[in-house]
C-alpha positions as CSV (number, residue, x, y, z in Angstrom):
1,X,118.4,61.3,98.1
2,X,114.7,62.4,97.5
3,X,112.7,60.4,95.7
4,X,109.0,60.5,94.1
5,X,106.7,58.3,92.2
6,X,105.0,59.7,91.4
7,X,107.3,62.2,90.1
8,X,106.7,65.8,91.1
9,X,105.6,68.6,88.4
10,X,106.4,72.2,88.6
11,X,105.3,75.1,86.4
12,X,107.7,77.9,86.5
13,X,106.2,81.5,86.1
14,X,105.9,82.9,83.1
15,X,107.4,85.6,81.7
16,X,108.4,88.3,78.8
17,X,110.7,89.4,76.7
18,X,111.9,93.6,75.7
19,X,109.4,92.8,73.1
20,X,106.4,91.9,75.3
21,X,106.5,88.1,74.3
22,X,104.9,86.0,77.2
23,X,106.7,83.1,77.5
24,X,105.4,80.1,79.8
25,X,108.6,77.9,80.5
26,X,108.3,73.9,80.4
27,X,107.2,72.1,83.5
28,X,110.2,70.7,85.6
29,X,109.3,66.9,86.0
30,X,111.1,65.3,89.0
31,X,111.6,62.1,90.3
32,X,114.0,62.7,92.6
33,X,115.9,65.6,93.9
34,X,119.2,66.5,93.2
35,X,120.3,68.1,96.5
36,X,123.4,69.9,96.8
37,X,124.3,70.9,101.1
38,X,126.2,73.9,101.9
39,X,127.1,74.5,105.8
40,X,129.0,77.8,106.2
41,X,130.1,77.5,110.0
42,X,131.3,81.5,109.8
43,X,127.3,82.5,109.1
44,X,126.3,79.5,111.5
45,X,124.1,78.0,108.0
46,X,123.1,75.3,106.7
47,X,121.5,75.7,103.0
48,X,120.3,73.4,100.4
49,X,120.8,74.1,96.6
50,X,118.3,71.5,94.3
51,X,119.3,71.5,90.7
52,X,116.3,73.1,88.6
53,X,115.2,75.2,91.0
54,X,116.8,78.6,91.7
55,X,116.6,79.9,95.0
56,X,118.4,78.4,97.8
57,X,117.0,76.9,101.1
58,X,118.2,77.9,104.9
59,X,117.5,74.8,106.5
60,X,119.4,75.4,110.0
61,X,120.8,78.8,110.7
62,X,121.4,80.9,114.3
63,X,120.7,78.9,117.4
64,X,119.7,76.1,116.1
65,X,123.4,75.4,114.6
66,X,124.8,75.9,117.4
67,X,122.6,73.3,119.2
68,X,123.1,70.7,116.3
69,X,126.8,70.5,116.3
70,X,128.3,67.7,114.1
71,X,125.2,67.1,111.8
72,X,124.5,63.7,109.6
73,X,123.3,64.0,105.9
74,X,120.3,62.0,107.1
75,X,119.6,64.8,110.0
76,X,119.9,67.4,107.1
77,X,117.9,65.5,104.7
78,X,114.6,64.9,107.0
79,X,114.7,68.4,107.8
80,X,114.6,69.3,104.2
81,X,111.4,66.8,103.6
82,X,109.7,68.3,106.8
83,X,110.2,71.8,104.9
84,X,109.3,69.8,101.6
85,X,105.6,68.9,103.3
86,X,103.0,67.1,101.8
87,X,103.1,69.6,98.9
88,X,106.7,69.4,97.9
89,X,105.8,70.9,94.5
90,X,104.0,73.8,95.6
91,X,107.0,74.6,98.2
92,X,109.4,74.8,95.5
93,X,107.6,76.7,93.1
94,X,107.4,79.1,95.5
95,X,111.1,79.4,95.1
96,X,110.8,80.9,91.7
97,X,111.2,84.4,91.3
98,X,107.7,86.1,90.9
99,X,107.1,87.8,87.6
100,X,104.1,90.4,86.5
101,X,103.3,87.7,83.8
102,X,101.7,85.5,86.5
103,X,99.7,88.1,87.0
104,X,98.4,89.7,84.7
105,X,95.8,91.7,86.2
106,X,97.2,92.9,89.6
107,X,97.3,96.6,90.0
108,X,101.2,96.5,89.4
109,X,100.8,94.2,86.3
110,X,97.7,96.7,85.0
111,X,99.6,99.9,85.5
112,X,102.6,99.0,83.8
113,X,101.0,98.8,80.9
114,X,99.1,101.6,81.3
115,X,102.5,103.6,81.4
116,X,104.0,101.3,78.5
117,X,101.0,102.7,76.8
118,X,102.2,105.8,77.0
119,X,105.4,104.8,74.9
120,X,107.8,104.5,78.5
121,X,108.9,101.2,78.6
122,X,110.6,99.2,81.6
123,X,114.6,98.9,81.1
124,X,116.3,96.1,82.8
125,X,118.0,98.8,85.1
126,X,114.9,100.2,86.2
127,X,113.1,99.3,89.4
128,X,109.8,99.2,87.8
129,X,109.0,95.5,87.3
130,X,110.4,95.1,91.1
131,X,107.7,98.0,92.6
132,X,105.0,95.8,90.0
133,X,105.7,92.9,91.2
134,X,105.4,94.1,94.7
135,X,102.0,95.9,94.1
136,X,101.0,92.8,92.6
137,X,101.7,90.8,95.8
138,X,100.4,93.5,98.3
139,X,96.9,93.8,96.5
140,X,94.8,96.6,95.5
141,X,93.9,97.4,99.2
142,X,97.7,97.8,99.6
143,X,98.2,100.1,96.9
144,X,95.0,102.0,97.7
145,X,95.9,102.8,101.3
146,X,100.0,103.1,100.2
147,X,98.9,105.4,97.1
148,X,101.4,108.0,97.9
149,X,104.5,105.4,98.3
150,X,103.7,104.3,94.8
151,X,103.5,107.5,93.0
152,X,106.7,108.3,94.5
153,X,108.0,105.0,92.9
154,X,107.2,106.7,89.7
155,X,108.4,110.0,90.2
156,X,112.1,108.3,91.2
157,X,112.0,106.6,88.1
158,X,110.7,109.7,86.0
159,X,113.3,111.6,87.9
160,X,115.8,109.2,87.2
161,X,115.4,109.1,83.1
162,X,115.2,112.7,83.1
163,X,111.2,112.7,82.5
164,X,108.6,115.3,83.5
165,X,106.2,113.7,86.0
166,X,103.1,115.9,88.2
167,X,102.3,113.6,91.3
168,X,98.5,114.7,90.8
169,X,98.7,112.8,87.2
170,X,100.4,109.8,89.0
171,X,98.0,109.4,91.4
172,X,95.6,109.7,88.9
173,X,97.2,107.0,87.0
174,X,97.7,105.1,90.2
175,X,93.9,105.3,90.8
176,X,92.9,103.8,87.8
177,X,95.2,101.3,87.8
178,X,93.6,100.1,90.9
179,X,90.2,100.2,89.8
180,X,91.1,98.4,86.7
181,X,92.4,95.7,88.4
182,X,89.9,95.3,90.8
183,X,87.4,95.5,87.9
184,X,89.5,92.8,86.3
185,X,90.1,90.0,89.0
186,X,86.0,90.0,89.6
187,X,85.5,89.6,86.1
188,X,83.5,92.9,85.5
189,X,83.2,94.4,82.3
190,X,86.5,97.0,81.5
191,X,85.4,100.6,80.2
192,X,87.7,100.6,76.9
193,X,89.4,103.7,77.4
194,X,90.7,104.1,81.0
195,X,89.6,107.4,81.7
196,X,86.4,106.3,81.8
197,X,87.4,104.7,85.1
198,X,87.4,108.5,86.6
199,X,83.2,108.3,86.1
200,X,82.9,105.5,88.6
């Protein structure tokens, strides 16, 4: 078992409801881990499940399974702190799912509510918060030099619910979503209407 004192604190991501509700989660407070060890000889894996958090961890797979051969809870356990590090909560925050709520001003946050704007609203079958998040993650830079891959994102989707969509408006959308957001994470001042952002 995996103990700490003191105990470990992590903040899940935030996120929001069909209603646009953000919703920040209680911190998980742990003391110690509650591990759970999977070994699936067929897929030559060993995994780790801890209770609270909801990803899994590949602790041996491949090769490396092979080489270990009859392993030892204790084996399986110091590998898992050596993944753990000196940061173990910042390790297994990272195992939570991202979510546009965390943030809030990335181009993929900033553009989705640009478009919710427009009275289209993400369903839970869409791919939209997925592309989001992902435009979130890449960066502005990204999204600038990818801007075509993004406005095909949208036409899918328009094409998909049976919507109108002109890729010159999209990457006009696109555009300013980028700007925005760049505007945004330096802390400069936001023109109130966003097609003012076409002036600069």
């Amino acid at each position: 078992m995996i103990t700490y004192d003191p105990p470990i604190v992590i903040t899940p991501p935030p996120y929001s409801d069909q209603s646009g509700k953000v919703t920040q989660p209680a911190d998980i407070v742990l003391s110690e881990l509650k591990v759970t060890y999977m070994d699936t000889p067929h897929n030559k894996v060993i995994q780790a499940r801890i209770e609270g958090v909801p990803n899994i961890i590949t602790l041996i797979s491949g090769e490396t399974y092979e080489q270990i051969g009859d392993w030892t809870q204790q084996q399986i356990e110091d590998g898992l702190k050596l993944l753990l590090g000196s940061e173990p909560a910042k390790y297994l925050r990272a195992l939570f799912p991202k979510t546009m709520e965390e943030d809030p001003n990335g181009p993929g946050t900033v553009l989705s509510k640009m478009i919710k704007s427009l009275g289209i609203v993400m369903s839970d079958s869409c791919s939209c918060r997925r592309h989001a998040i992902e435009m979130n993650t890449q960066g502005n830079d990204w999204c600038e030099q990818n801007i075509d891959t993004v406005v095909g994102w949208l036409r899918e989707e328009a094409n998909r619910r049976g919507l109108p969509f002109v890729d010159m408006i999209g990457k006009l959308m696109v555009g300013r979503a980028i700007k925005k957001s760049r505007k945004l994470l330096a802390n400069q001042p936001v023109p109130e209407n966003d097609e003012d952002l076409d002036k600069e």
